[in-house]
Residue frames as qw, qx, qy, qz and C-alpha x, y, z in Angstrom:
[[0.299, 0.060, -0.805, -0.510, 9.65, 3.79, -6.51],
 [0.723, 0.023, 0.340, -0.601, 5.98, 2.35, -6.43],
 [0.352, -0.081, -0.910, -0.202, 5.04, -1.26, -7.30],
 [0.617, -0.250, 0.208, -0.716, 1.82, -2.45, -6.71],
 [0.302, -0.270, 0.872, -0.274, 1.57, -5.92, -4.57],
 [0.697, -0.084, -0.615, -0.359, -0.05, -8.87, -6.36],
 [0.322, -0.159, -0.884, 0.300, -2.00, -11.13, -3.94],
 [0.194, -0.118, 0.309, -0.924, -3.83, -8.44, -2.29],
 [0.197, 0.557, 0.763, -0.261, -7.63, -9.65, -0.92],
 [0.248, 0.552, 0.626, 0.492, -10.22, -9.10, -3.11],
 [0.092, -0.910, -0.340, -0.220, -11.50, -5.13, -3.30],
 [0.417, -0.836, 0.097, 0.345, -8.13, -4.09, -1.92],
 [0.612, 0.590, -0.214, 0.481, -4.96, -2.29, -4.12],
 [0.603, -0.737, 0.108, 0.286, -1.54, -2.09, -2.41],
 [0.496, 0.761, -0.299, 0.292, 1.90, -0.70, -3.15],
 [0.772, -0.449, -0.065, 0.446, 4.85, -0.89, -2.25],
 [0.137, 0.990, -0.020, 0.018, 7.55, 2.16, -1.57],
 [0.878, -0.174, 0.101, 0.435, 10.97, 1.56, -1.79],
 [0.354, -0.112, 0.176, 0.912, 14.05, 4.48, -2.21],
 [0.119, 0.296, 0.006, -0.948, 12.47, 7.73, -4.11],
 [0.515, 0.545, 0.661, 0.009, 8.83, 7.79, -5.47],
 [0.082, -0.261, 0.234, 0.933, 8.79, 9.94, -8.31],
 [0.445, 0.393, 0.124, -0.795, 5.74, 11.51, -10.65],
 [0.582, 0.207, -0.599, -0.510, 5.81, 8.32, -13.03],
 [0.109, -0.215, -0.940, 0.240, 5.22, 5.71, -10.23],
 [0.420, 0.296, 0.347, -0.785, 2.00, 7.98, -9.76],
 [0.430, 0.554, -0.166, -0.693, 0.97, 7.64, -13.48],
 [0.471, 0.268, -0.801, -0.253, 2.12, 4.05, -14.35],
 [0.335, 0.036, -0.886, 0.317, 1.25, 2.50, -11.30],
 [0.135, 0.296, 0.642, -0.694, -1.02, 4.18, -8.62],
 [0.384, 0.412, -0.056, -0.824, -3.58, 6.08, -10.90],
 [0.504, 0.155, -0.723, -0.447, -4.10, 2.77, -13.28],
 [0.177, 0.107, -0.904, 0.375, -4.79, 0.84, -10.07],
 [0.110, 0.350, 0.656, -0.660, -7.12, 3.11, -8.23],
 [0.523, 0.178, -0.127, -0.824, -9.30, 4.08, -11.29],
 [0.541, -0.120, -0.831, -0.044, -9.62, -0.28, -11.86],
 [0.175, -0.382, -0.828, 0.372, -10.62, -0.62, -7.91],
 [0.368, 0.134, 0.209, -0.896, -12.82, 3.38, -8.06],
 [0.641, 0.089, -0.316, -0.694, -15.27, 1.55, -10.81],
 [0.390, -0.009, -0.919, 0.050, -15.57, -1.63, -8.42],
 [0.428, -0.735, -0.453, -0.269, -16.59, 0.45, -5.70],
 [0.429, -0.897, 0.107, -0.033, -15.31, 1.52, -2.54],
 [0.821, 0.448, -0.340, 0.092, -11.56, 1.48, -2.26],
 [0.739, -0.652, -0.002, -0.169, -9.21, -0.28, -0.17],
 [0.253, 0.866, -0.390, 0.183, -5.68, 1.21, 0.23],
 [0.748, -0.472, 0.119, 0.452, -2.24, -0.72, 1.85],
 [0.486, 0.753, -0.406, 0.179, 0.82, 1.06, 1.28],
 [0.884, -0.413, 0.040, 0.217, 3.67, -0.84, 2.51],
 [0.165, 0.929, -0.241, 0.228, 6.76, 1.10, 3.31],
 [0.909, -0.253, -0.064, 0.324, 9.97, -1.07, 4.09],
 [0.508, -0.264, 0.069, 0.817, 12.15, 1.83, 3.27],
 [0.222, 0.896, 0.365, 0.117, 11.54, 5.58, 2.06],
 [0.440, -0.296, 0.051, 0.846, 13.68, 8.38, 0.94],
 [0.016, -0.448, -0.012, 0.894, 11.61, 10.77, -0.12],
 [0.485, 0.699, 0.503, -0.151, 9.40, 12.45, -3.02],
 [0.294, 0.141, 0.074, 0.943, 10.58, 14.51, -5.79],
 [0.219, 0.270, 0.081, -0.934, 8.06, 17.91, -6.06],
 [0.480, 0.046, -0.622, -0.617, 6.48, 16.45, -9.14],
 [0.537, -0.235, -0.748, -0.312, 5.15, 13.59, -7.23],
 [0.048, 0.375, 0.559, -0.738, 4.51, 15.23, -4.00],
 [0.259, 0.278, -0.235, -0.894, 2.31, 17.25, -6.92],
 [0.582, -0.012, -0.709, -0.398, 0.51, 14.22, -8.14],
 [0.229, -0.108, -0.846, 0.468, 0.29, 13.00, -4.63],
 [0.342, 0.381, 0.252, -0.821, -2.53, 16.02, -4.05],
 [0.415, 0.109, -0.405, -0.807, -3.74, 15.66, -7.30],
 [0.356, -0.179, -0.893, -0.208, -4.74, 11.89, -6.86],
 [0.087, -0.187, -0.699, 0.685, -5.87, 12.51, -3.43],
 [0.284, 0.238, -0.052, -0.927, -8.26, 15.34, -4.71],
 [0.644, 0.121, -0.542, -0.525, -9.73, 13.02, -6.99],
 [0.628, -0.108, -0.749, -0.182, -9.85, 9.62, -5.30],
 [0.017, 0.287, -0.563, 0.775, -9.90, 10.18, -1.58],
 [0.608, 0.028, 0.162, -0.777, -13.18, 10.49, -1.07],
 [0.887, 0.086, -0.299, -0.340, -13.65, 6.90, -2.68],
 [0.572, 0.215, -0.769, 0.188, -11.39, 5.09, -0.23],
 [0.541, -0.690, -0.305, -0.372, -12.80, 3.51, 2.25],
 [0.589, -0.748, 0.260, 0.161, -9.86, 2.76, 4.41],
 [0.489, 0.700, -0.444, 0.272, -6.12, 2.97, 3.92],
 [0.889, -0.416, 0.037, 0.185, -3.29, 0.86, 5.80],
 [0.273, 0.814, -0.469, 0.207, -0.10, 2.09, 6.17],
 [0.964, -0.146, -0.134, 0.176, 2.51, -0.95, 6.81],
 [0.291, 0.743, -0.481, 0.364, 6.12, 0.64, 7.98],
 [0.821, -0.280, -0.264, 0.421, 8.62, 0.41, 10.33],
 [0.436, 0.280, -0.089, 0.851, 9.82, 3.69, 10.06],
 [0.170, -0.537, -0.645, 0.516, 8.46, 5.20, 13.06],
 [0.136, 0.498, 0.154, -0.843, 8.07, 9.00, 11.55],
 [0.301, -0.146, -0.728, -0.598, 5.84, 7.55, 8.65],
 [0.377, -0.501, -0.779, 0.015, 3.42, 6.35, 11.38],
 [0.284, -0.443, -0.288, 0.801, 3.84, 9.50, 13.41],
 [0.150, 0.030, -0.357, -0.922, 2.82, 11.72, 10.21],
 [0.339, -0.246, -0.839, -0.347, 0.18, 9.06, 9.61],
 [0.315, -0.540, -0.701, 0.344, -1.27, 9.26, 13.29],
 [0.071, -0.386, -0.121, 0.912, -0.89, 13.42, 13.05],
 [0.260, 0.235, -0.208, -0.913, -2.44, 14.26, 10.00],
 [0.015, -0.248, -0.956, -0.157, -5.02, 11.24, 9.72],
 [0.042, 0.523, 0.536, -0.661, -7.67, 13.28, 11.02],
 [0.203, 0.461, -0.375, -0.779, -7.41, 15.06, 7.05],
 [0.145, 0.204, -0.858, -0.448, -8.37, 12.45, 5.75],
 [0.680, -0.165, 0.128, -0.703, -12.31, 11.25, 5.30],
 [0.875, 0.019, -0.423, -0.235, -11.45, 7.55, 5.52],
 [0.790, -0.591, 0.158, -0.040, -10.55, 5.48, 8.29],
 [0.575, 0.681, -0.406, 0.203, -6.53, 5.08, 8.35],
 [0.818, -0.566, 0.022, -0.099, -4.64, 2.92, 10.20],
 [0.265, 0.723, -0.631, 0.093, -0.40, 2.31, 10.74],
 [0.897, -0.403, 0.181, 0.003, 0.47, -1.02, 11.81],
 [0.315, -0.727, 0.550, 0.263, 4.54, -2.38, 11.80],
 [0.468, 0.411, -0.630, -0.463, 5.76, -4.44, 9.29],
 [0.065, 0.102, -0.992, 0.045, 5.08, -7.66, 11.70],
 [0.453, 0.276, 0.545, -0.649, 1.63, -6.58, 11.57],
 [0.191, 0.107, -0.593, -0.775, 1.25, -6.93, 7.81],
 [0.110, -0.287, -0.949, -0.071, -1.43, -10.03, 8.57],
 [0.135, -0.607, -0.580, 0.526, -3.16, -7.81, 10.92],
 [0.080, 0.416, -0.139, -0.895, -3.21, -4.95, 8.66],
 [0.341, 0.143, -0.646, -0.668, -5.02, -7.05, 5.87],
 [0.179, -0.292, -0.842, 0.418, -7.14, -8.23, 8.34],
 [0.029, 0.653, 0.504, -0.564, -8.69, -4.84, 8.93],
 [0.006, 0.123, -0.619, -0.775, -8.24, -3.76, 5.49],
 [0.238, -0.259, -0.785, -0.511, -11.24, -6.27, 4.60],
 [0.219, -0.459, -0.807, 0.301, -13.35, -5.98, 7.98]]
């Protein structure tokens, strides 16, 4: 499941991931979010991951699709976990990604929304 985090600093959208995301947390939640912050301007991703269990297909499938489309308009992305192979993926395949992407732990959150805005 996605939920996106109220409070966030201004010009930034965040979510949270909890148990299975599936292809309507894309469509109710992520995709209403990031087209509100694309027509602000640059956009500025947290996802905060206190627990994950997976994707179904469908929203691994939307997962590309958004990418495809908004990527390119984010300027950085924070990934908040504890779950060490989330940060491991995150540190491997960043390099794919054209915006600056960073993992910090869940006692970093401060420090993550720190560099979020800087």
């Amino acid at each position: 499941m996605l939920k996106e985090l109220p409070g966030m600093p201004a010009g930034v959208i965040g979510f949270e991931v909890s148990g299975t995301v599936r292809a309507e947390d894309y469509r109710d939640v992520v995709i209403p979010a990031l087209e509100r912050a694309a027509r602000e301007g640059d956009v500025r991703f947290v996802v905060e991951m206190p627990e994950f269990t997976g994707m179904t297909p469908s929203a691994m499938w939307q997962d590309l699709k958004v990418a495809s489309e908004y990527l390119r308009a984010m300027k950085r992305i924070a990934i908040v976990t504890d779950l060490e192979w989330v940060a491991h993926m995150a540190a491997l395949f960043g390099w794919l990604v054209p915006s600056e992407m960073r993992s910090f732990s869940m006692a970093q959150r401060e420090d993550a929304l720190r560099w979020i805005t800087s």
